[in-house]
Backbone as JSON Lines, residues from 0, in Angstrom:
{"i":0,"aa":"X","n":[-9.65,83.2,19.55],"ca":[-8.94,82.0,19.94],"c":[-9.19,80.9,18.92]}
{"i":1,"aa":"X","n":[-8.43,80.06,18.67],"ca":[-8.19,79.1,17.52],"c":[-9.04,77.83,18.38]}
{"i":2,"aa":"X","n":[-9.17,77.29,17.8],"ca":[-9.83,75.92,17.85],"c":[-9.18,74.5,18.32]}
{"i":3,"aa":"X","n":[-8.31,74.73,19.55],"ca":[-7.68,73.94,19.66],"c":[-8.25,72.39,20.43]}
{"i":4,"aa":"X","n":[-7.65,71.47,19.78],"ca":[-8.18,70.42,20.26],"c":[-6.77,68.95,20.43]}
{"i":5,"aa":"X","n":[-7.15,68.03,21.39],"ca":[-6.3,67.3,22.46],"c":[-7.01,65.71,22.23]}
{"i":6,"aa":"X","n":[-5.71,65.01,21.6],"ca":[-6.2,64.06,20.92],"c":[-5.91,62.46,22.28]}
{"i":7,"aa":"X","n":[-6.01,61.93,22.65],"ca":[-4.99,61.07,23.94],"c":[-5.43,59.75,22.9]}
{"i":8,"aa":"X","n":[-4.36,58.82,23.21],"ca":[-4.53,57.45,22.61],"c":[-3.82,56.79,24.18]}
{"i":9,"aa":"X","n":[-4.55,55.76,24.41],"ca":[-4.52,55.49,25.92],"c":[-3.56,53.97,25.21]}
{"i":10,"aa":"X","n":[-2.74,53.66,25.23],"ca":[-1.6,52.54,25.03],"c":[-1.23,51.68,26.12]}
{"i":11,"aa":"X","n":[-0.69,50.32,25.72],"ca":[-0.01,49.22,26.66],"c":[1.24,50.06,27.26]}
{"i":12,"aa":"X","n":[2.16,49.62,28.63],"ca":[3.36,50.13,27.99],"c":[4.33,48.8,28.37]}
{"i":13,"aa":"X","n":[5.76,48.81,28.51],"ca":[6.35,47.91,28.77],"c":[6.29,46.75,29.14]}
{"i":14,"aa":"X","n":[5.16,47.13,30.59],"ca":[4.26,45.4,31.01],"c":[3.07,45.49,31.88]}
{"i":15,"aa":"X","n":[2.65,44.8,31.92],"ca":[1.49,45.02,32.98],"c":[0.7,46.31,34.02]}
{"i":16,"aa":"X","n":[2.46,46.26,34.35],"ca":[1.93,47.83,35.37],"c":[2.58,49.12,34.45]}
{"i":17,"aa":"X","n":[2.26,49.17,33.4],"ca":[2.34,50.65,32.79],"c":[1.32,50.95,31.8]}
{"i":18,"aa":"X","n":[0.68,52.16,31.89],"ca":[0.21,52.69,30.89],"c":[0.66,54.05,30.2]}
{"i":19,"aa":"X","n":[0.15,54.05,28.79],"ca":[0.75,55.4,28.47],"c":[-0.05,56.09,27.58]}
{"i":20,"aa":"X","n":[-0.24,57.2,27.9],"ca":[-1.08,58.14,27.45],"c":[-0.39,58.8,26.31]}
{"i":21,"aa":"X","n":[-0.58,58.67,25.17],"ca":[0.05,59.4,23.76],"c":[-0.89,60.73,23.67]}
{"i":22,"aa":"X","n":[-0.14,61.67,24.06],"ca":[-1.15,63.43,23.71],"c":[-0.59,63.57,22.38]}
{"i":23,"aa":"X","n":[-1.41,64.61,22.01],"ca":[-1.45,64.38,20.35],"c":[-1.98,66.12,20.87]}
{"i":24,"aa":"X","n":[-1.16,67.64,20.97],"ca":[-2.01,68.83,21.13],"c":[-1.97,69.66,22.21]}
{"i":25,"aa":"X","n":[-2.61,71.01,22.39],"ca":[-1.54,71.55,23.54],"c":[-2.79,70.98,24.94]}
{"i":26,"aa":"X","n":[-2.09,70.86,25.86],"ca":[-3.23,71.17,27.02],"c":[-3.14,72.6,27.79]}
{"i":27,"aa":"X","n":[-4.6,73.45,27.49],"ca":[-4.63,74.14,27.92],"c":[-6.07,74.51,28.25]}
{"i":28,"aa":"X","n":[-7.02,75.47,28.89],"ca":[-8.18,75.56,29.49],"c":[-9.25,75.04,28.81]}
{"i":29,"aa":"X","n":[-8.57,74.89,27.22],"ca":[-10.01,74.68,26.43],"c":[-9.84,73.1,26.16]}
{"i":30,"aa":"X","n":[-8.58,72.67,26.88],"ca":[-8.79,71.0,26.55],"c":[-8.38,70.28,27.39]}
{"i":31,"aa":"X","n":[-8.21,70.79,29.04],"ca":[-7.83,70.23,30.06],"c":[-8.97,69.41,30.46]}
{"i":32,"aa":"X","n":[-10.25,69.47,29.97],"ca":[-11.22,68.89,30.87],"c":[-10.84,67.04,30.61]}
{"i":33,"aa":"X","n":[-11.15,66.83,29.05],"ca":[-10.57,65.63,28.51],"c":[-9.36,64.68,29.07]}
{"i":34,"aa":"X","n":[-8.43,65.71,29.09],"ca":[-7.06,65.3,29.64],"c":[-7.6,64.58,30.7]}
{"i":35,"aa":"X","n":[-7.8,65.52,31.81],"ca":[-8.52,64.85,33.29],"c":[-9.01,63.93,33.78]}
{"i":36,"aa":"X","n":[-10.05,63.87,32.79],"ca":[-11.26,63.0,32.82],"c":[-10.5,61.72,32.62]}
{"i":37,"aa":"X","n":[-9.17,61.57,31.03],"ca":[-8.51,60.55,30.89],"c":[-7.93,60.02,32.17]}
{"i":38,"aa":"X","n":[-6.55,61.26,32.62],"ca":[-6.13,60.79,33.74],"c":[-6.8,59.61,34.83]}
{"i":39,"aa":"X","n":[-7.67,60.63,35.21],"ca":[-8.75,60.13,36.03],"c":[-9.24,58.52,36.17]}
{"i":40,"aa":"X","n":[-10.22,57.97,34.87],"ca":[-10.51,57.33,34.37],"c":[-9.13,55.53,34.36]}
{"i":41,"aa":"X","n":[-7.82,56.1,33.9],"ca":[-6.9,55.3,33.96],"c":[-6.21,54.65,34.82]}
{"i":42,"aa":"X","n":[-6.72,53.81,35.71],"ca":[-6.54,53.31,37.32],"c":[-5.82,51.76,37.21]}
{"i":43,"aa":"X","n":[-5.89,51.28,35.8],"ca":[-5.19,49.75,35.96],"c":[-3.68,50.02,35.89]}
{"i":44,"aa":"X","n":[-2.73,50.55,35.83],"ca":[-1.42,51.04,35.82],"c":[-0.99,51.23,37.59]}
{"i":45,"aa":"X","n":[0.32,50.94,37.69],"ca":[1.0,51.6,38.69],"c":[1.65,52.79,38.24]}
{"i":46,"aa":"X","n":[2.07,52.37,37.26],"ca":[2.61,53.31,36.78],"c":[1.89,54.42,35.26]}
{"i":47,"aa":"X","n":[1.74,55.55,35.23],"ca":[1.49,56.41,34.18],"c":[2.04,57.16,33.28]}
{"i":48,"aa":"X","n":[2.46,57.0,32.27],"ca":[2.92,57.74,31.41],"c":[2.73,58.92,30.37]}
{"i":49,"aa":"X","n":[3.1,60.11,30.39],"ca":[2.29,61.22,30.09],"c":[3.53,61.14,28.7]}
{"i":50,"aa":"X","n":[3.59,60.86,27.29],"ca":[4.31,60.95,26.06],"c":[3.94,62.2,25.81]}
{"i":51,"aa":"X","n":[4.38,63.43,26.04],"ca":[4.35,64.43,25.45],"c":[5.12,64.97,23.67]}
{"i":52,"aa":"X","n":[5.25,63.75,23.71],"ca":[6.23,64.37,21.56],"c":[5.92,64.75,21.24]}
{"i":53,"aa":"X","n":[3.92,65.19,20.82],"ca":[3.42,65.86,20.09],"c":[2.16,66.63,20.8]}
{"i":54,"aa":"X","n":[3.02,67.52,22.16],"ca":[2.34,68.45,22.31],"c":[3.15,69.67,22.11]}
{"i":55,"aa":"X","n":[2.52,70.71,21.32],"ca":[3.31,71.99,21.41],"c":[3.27,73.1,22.42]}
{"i":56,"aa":"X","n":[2.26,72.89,23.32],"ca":[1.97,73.61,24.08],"c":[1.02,73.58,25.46]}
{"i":57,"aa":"X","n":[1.59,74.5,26.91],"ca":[0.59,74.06,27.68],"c":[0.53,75.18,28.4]}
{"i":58,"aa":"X","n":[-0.99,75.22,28.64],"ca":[-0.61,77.32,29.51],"c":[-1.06,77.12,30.78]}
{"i":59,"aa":"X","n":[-1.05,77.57,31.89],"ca":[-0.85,77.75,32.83],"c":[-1.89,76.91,33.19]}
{"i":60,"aa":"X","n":[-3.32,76.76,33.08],"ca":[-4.04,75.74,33.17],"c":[-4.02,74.47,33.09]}
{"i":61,"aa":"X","n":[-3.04,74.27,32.1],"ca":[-2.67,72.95,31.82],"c":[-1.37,72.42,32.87]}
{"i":62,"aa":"X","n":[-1.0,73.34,33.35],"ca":[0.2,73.26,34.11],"c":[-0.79,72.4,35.69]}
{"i":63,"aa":"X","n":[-1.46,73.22,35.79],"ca":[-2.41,72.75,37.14],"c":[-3.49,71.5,36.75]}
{"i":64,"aa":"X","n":[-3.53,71.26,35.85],"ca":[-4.04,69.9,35.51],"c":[-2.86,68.71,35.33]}
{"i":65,"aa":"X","n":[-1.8,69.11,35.19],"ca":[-0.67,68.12,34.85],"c":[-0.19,67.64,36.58]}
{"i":66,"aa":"X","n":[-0.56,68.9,37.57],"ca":[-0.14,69.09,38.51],"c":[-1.32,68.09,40.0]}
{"i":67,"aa":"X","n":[-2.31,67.81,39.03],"ca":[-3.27,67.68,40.22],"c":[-3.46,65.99,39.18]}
{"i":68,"aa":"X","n":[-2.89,65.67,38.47],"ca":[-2.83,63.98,37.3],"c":[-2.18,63.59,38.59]}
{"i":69,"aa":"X","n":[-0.58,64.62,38.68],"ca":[0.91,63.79,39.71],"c":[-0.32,63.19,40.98]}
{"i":70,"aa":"X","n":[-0.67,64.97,41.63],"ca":[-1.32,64.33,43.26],"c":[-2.1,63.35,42.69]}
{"i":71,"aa":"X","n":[-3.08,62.92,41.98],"ca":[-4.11,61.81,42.47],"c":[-3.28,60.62,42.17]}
{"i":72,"aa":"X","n":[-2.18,60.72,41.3],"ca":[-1.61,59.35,40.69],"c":[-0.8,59.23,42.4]}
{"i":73,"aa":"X","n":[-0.16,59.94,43.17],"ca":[-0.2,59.69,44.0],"c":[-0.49,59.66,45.36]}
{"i":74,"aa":"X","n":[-1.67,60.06,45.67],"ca":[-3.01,59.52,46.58],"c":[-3.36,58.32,46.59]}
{"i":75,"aa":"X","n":[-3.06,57.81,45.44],"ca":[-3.68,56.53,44.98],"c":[-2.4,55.12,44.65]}
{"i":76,"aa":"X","n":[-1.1,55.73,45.28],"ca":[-0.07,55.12,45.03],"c":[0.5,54.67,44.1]}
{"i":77,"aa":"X","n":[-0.1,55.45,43.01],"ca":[0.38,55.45,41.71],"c":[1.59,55.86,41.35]}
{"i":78,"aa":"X","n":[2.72,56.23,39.94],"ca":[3.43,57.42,39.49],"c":[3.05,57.35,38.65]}
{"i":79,"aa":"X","n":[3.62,59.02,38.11],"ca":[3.42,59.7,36.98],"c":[4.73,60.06,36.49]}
{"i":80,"aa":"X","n":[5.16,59.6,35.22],"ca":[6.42,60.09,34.62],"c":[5.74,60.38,33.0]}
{"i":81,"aa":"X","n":[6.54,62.17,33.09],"ca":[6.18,62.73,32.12],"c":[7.75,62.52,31.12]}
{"i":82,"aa":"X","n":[6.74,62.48,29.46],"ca":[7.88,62.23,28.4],"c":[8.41,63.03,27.37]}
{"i":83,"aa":"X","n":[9.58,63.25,26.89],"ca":[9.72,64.21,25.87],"c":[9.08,65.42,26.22]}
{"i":84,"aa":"X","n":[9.19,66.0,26.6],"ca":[8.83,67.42,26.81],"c":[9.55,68.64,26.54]}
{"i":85,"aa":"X","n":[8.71,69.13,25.49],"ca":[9.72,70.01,24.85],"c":[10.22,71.11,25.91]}
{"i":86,"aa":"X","n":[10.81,71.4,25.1],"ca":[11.62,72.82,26.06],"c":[10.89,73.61,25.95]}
{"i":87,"aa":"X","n":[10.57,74.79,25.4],"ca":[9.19,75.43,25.76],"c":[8.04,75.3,26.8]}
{"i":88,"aa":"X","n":[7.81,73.97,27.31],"ca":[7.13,73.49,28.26],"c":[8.12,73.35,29.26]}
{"i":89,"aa":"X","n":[8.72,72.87,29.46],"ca":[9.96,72.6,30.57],"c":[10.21,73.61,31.07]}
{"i":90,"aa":"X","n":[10.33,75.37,30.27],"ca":[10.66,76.17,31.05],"c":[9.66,76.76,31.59]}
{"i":91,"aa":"X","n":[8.68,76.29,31.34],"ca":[6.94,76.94,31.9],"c":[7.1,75.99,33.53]}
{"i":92,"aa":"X","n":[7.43,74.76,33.28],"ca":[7.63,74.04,34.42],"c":[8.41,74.66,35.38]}
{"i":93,"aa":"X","n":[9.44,74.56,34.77],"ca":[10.57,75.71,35.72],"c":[10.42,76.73,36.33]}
{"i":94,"aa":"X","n":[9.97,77.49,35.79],"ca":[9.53,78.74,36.3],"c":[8.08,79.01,37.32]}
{"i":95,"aa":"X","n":[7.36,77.94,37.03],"ca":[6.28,77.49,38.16],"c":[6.58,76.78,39.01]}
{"i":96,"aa":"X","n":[7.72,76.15,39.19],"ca":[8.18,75.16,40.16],"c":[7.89,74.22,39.93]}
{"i":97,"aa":"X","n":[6.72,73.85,39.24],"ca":[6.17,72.25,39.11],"c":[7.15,71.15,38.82]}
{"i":98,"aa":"X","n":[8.54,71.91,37.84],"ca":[9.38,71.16,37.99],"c":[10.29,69.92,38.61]}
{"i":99,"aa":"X","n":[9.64,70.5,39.86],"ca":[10.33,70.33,41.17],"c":[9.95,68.67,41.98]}
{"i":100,"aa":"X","n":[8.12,68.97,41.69],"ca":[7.44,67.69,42.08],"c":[7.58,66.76,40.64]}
{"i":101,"aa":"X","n":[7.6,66.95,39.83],"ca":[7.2,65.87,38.61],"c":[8.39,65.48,38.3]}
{"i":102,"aa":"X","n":[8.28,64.07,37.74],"ca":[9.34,63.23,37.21],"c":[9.43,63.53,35.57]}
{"i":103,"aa":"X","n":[10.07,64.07,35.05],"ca":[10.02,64.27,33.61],"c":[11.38,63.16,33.3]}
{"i":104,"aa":"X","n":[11.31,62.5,32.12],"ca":[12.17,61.6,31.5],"c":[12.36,61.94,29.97]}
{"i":105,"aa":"X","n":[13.45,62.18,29.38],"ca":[13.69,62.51,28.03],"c":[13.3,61.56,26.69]}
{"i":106,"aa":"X","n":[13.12,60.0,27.36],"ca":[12.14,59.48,25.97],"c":[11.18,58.55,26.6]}
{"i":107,"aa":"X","n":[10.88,57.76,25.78],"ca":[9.53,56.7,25.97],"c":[10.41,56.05,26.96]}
{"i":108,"aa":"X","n":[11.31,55.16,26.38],"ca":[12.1,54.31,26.48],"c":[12.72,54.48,27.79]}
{"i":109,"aa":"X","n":[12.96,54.87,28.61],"ca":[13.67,55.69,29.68],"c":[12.62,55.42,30.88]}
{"i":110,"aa":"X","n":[11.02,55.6,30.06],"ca":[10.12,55.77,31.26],"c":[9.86,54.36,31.68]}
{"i":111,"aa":"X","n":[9.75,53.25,30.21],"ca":[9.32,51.91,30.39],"c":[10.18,51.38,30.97]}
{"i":112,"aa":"X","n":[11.61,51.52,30.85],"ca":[12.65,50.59,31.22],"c":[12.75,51.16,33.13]}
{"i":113,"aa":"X","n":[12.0,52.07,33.93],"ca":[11.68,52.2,34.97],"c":[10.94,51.48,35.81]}
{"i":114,"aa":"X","n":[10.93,51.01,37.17],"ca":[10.26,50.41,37.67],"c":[9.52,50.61,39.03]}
{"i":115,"aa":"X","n":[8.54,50.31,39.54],"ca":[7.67,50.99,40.51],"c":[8.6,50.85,41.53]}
């Protein structure tokens, strides 16, 4: 297994109540813990933003970490809107259903100009 590693740059977003998480890498078992911990950790937002542009990849682990970001963001009356997501991932979504619960949005711009 390659050495993969999951870069997050934790960003302003539009205004007050948004934040956005820039991934930078795939999430998968060997770098979900980070992800998490970010998620986790990021509580001043109503809103959360997951910028996926520069991830290439996410395996089934990462699917259930993306999946358990949504529940606590909303337990906690938060959202979660995921960004750019390539197709490759989208059909991993699809085919797990996760699709189904998560808000995916096609750019940045789309997610900020949203409102709680």
């Amino acid at each position: 297994m390659w050495e993969e590693k999951l870069t997050i740059v934790n960003a302003p977003g539009a205004n007050e109540e948004q934040r956005i998480l820039q991934l930078n890498g795939p999430i998968t078992i060997a770098t979900l813990f980070d992800f998490r911990d970010t998620v986790r950790t990021e509580k001043s937002a109503k809103t959360l933003i997951l910028d996926f542009t520069e991830v290439p990849y996410v395996d089934s682990a990462g699917v259930g970490a993306i999946v358990n970001a949504h529940v606590s963001c909303v337990n906690s009356g938060r959202r979660l809107l995921l960004v750019a997501v390539q197709d490759r991932i989208r059909t991993l979504m699809r085919v797990t259903k996760v699709e189904q619960i998560l808000t995916i949005l096609p750019t940045l711009q789309e997610a900020q100009a949203t409102t709680h």
